[in-house]
C-alpha angles and dihedrals in degrees: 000000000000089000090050098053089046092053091044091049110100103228116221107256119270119274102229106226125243123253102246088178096056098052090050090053089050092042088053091042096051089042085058100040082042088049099048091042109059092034096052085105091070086076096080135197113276117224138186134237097261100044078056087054087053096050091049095050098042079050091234098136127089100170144044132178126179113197102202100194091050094035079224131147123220110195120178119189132231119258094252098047091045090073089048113122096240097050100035090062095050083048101057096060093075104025098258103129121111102298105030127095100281105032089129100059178293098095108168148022146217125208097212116190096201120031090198090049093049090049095053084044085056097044097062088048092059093043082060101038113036102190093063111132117247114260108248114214123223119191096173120095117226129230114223097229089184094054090046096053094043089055102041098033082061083048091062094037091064104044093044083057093047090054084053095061110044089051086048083054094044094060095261131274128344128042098003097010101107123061101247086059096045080123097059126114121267095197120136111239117213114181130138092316099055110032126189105237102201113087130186081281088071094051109078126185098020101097103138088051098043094052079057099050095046095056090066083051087049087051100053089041099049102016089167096056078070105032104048085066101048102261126125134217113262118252099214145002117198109204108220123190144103117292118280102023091116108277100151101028083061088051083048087047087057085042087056110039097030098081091210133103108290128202123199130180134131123249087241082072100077097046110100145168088244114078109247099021102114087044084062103042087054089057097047093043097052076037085066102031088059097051085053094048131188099045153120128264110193116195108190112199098014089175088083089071101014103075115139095258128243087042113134098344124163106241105250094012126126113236105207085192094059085051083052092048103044086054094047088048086049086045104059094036121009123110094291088053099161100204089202098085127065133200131232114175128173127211136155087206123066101147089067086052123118110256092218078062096051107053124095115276087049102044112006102188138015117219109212109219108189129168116285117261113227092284087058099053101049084054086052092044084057099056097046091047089055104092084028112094108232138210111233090239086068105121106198090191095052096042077054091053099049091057105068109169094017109144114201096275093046088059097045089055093057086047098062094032080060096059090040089059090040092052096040084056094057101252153172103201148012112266139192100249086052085051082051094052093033082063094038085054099051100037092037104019133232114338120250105222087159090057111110120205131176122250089248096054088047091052089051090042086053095045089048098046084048095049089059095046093047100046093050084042089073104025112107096212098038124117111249127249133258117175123351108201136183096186115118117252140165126002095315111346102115091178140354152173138248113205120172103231119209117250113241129133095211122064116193118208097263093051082056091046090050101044090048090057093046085046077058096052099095096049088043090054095054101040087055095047098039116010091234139101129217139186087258093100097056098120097039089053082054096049091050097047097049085052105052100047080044077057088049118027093028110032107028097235099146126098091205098046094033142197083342131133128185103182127120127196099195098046114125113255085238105048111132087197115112112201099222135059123254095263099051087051080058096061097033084061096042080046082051104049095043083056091052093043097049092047091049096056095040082057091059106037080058095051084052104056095050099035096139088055086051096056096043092052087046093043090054092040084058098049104038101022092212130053129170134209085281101056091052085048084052095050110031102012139248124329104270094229127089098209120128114231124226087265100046087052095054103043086041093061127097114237094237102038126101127251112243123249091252096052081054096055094050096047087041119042122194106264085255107162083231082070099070098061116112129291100250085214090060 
């Protein structure tokens, strides 16, 4: 109850603290410029011989002072001669007149070359002028305090800013922060103190990789429910998925729920501008982790330090991330292997990993993290509702099944963009239709109600948005509709439409067929209705050409090229290479085309066939700007195959009756290596 309370309580907003740093550098800086400027009268006005002999004669002088050791003259005026015109303007340009620093002298100087000749010099001017002042002799030499300050006061300056700079490189202050421990470790320490809240409740839709990553809690709580029949704790578990699918939220669940010391960084942590940095940081990190053994080391976006090496290097460089993963790779199994730390790493990349990281020992398993299928994300759905106050009318499974693809964040995301609707509308609750828009804003983007259009590119908007709907209403293998919009949304989308795909993992020849003609529909649509063409169907002509040479270089659907693949799943991004000579290029492309060519005419053949279904579907697209699947049922009757969709299955189902054999094939393919090849719709 008492942890409750303390989370619900509003703390009061963080004081900033002062620089201390930046008001000692001003300080410095106004004491300097303080100090020169009310000692530039010290530089005094510089005479010759003959202007002395002037000053002597004219009696205008009171004081004079020889410095031996300088071979230096020191004369002062008197009061009244101060304020003479020839004096007075040699006297302006350093400060000295009545007022300023220095009115009451010296004001000016004499470079004498022999002290004895300059004394026997003086000495017949006394003799003429009897009221001449007695020379005063100073042995002692003077130090310039202004000079000295100034000088050493710029010394300080700038090592006080180097300093600075080297603590603002090395992260700041603590563990790291000075420049001697700029190879510490920067990683965040959660034990008993500060405990991580969340726990495996607050992960939804994970439950194949949770069951792996509590058993490594189970482990470090009961380690003799393991050992006593010969198994050991694993040293490391990599966390593989898409971003998004809740990676780190599951490594803050084990923090959580362990009860043991976690550490938590991110591999972008150990890279650094100083060679051998990273190396050091590794060793201090896995230095900590095993003084607080057992415990937990979490390494978010492994990827950073984790590359295969020797990709991409520069001949003759040094790679300061092939240092750091070399120590890392020594770390986790090398001969003093501590068995008390485990490792849990993150990455949405595995295919770019280090073998030599990969293997067992290091990582010895990898926990797969995919997006959720439609059980999962009702599930989801549920944990993120749960502080958002609902209308009764709000379906979780539907709003499951309208979000074929979403990963967690994704959902959460329509969740609060939901509430944000809600709450910009003024109320009370949650409802259905904010859920709807929540959904349109995230797949299409923000709509665009300021947009104007003319009333012809709305027509061939209309036409083109119809022309999909109609030609996915009557293929067999299409995905159905959901929703079929002309309003604007995003940077250049003026219309689109929502289908629920199936989810399968595996496409026949027939189901890609089908979806490339409904992917036509648009073009065909407007090629049948007004014998013209426009830029409209860009990203559906995108979406058709990387499928087709997917049906021909990557599956081996075509008869001509054959049961060939030329994919390679460990090619670098970058490779130039093509796999295939010219000639057969040439073919793959003619293949290609002839794919294109025949789904395109099919597409229209299709249109044609059912035009009046196509100007209804645009007439009422014009008038009402959004439609859904009932509206199409209402208008040109139901679908006219008989085929569940993924939706209608699972709100169909009893709770407590068993999926089919055959519902279980399709939701869990055999681990057949054809079925890692990449998603087409992706």
């Amino acid at each position: 109850m008492a942890d409750k309370e303390r989370e619900n309580k509003v703390l009061p907003p963080k004081v900033p603290k002062p620089n201390y740093q930046m008001w000692i550098i001003l300080a410095l800086v106004a004491v300097i410029l303080a100090v020169t400027y009310f000692t530039r009268g010290g530089e005094l006005v510089e005479i010759q011989s003959g202007q002395f002999k002037q000053m002597v004669e004219s009696n205008d002088v009171s004081k004079v002072v020889l410095y031996t050791k300088e071979q230096l003259v020191e004369i002062t005026l008197k009061a009244d001669a101060v304020e003479n015109a020839k004096y007075k303007s040699q006297l302006q340009k350093n400060n000295s007149l009545v007022g300023g620093a220095h009115s009451s002298g010296p004001h000016f100087k004499l470079k004498v070359g022999s002290i004895e000749k300059f004394q026997t010099t003086y000495d017949e001017l006394r003799k003429k002028n009897s009221q001449a002042p007695d020379i005063q002799f100073e042995p002692e030499e003077r130090t310039n305090i202004t000079s000295v300050l100034v000088n050493w006061g710029f010394l300080f300056l700038l090592l006080f800013g180097f300093w600075m700079l080297m603590r603002r490189m090395t992260g700041g202050g603590g563990p790291g922060g000075q420049i001697f421990n700029i190879g510490k470790s920067k990683a965040a320490l959660f034990d008993a103190e500060n405990k991580v809240k969340i726990t495996f409740q607050d992960v939804a839709g994970l439950d194949e990789a949770k069951e792996e990553v509590k058993e490594i809690v189970d482990f470090l709580k009961t380690p003799g429910k393991f050992t006593k029949l010969g198994g050991k704790i694993p040293k490391g578990a990599l966390l593989v998925g898409p971003p998004g699918t809740g990676k780190t939220l599951l490594a803050k669940a084990v923090a959580g729920e362990a009860g043991v010391p976690f550490f938590s960084l991110s591999g972008s942590d150990f890279v650094e501008m100083f060679v051998g940095v990273g190396a050091a940081r590794v060793r201090d990190l896995f230095k900590q982790a095993k003084e607080k053994a057992p415990c937990i080391v979490f390494i978010d976006e492994i990827d950073a330090i984790g590359r295969s090496r020797g990709r991409g290097a520069m001949p003759g460089a040094n790679d300061e991330r092939e240092n750091t993963l070399n120590s890392l790779l020594v770390e986790m199994d090398g001969f003093a292997t501590d068995s008390g730390v485990i490792i849990l790493a993150a990455t949405n990349r595995p295919d770019v990993l280090d073998s030599a990281l990969m293997r067992p020992g290091r990582f010895d398993r990898q926990v797969s993290i995919d997006k959720p299928d439609i059980v999962g994300r009702e599930a989801i759905f549920k944990v993120h509702l749960k502080p958002i106050k609902l209308s009764k009318e709000v379906d979780v499974k539907k709003l499951a099944g309208q979000t074929p693809g979403f990963a967690g964040a994704e959902i959460a995301n329509v969740c609060n963009e939901a509430a944000l609707i809600a709450a910009r509308k003024d109320k009370k609750e949650v409802e259905m239709q904010d859920f709807h828009d929540a959904i349109d804003r995230v797949i299409g983007g923000l709509e665009k109600k300021t947009k104007i259009i003319s009333p012809e590119e709305k027509k061939i908007v209309a036409y083109h948005e119809a022309g999909h709907a109609v030609a996915g209403w009557f293929l067999e293998h299409a995905d159905p509709l959901v929703k079929v919009s002309i309003v604007p949304r995003g940077v250049a989308a003026l219309g689109y439409a929502q289908y629920l795909p199936k989810e399968q993992f595996l496409y026949q020849t027939e189901q890609l067929n089908d979806e490339m003609c409904m992917t036509f529909g648009g073009r065909a649509a407007e090629d049948i209705v007004f014998n013209k063409i426009s830029t409209g169907a860009l990203s559906d002509l995108e979406r058709i050409t990387k499928l087709a040479y997917s049906m021909v270089t990557v599956y081996g659907m075509n008869k001509e090229i054959g049961n060939i693949s030329f994919y390679d799943s460990k090619q670098s991004e970058y490779s130039f290479n093509k796999p295939y000579s010219d000639n057969t290029a040439q073919r793959i492309d003619e293949e290609v085309k002839k794919i294109i060519d025949i789904s395109y005419e099919r597409t229209k053949a299709l249109l044609t066939l059912h035009r009046d279904k196509l100007e209804i579907i645009a007439n009422v697209l014009l008038e009402k700007e959004i439609i859904f699947q009932s509206d199409l049922e209402r208008l040109i009757g139901k679908r006219p195959f008989a085929a569940q969709t993924t939706y209608e299955k699972f709100t169909n189902r009893r709770p407590d009756e068993e999926k089919t054999e055959e519902e279980k094939k399709e939701e869990n393919p055999l681990p057949h290596e054809d079925a890692q090849l990449p998603n087409p719709q992706n």
